[in-house]
C-alpha positions in Angstrom: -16.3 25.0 -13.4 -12.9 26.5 -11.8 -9.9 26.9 -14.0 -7.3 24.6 -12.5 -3.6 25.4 -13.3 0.0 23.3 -13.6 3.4 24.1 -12.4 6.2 22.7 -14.9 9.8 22.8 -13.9 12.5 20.6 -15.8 16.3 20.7 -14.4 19.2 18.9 -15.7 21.2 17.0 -13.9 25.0 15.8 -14.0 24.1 12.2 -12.8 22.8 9.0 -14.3 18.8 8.5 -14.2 19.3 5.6 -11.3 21.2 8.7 -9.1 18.2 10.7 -9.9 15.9 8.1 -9.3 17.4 7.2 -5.5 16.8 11.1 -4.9 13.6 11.0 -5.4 12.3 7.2 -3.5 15.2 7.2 -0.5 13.6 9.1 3.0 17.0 10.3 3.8 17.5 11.7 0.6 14.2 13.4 0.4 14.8 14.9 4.1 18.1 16.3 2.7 16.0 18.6 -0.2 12.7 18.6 0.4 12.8 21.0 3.1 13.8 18.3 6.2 10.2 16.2 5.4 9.8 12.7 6.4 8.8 10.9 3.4 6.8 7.6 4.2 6.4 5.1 1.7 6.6 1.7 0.5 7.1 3.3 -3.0 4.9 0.7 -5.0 1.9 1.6 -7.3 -1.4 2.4 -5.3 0.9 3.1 -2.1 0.2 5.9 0.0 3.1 8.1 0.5 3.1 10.5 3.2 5.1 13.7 3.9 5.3 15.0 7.5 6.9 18.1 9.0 7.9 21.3 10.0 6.8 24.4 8.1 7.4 28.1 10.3 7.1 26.7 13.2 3.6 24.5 12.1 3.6 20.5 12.2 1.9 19.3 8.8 1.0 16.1 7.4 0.8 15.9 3.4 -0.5 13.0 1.7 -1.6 11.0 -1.3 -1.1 8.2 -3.5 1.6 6.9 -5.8 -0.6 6.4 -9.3 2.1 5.5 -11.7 5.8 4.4 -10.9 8.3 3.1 -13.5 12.0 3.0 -11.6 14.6 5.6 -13.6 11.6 7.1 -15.9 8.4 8.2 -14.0 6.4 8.3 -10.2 3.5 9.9 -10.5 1.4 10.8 -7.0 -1.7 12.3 -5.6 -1.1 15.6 -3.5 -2.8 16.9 -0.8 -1.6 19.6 1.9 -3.3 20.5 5.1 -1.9 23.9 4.3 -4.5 24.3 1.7 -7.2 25.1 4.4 -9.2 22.4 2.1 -11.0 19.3 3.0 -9.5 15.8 2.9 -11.2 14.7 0.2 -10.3 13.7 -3.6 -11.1 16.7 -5.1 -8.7 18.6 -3.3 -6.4 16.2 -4.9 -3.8 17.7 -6.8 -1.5 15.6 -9.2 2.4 15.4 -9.2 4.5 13.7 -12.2 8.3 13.5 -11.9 9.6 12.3 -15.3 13.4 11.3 -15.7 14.8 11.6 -19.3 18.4 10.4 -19.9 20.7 11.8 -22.0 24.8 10.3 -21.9 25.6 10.7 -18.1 23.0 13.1 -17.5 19.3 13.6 -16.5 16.2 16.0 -17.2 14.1 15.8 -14.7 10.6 17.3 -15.1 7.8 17.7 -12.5 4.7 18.8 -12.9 2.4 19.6 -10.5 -1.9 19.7 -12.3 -4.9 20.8 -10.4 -3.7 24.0 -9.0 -6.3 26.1 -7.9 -5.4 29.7 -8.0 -2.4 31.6 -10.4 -1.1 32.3 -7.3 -1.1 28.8 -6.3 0.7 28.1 -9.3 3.2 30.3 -9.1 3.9 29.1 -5.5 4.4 25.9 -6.6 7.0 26.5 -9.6 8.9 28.5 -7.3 9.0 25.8 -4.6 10.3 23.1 -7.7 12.6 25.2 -8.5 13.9 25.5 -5.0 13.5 21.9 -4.4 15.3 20.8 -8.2 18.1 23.1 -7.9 18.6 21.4 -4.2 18.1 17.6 -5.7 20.2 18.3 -8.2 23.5 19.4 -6.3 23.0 16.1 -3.8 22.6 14.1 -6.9 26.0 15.1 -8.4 27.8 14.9 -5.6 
């Protein structure tokens, strides 16, 4: 059996969780932080959601499914990239959890990301979140 690894990053925020929680389910929102991707969704449990774009000059197409979502508290997906060289299939399946905690006027938000393959993966994918939180979080408190 492989050793599978996680990616935790936790940010707060200067925003109300419902601020936090548009960031995370509006398209144009996610374009703005996530790198310019295309999020497609219907954003209801069992949805797909779909990620498509640009990476160094490479079209991609990321996918998987919403598992859990609870509106201002938690959406929890499938991941899969076609940058992982690995086969569609579910165990390439990697798991992302965004969980909003509020606190006054402000939010933690924490996302993990389980099923990592490799230490290398994981720490790849911490340094990504932190890239992508720290941009979430200045559209947020605007």
């Amino acid at each position: 059996m492989t050793n599978k690894y996680s990616a935790k990053q936790s940010i707060t925020i200067n925003a109300p969780a419902f601020k936090v929680w548009q960031a995370l389910v509006t398209p144009d929102i996610i374009k703005q932080y996530l790198f310019g991707v295309e999020a497609i969704s219907d954003w209801r449990e069992g949805s797909s959601i779909i990620f498509r774009g640009t990476w160094d000059g490479k079209p991609f197409e990321d996918k998987g499914k919403i598992l859990k979502i609870e509106p201002e508290k938690i959406l929890a997906t499938t991941y899969w990239t076609s940058f992982s060289g690995l086969p569609d299939s579910p165990e390439n399946y990697q798991r992302v959890t965004y969980e909003l905690s509020s606190q006054s006027r402000k939010t933690i938000l924490t996302v993990t990301q389980d099923d990592i393959l490799s230490e290398e993966g994981r720490n790849q994918a911490a340094e990504n979140w932190q890239v992508t939180l720290t941009a979430l979080k200045s559209l947020a408190e605007k």
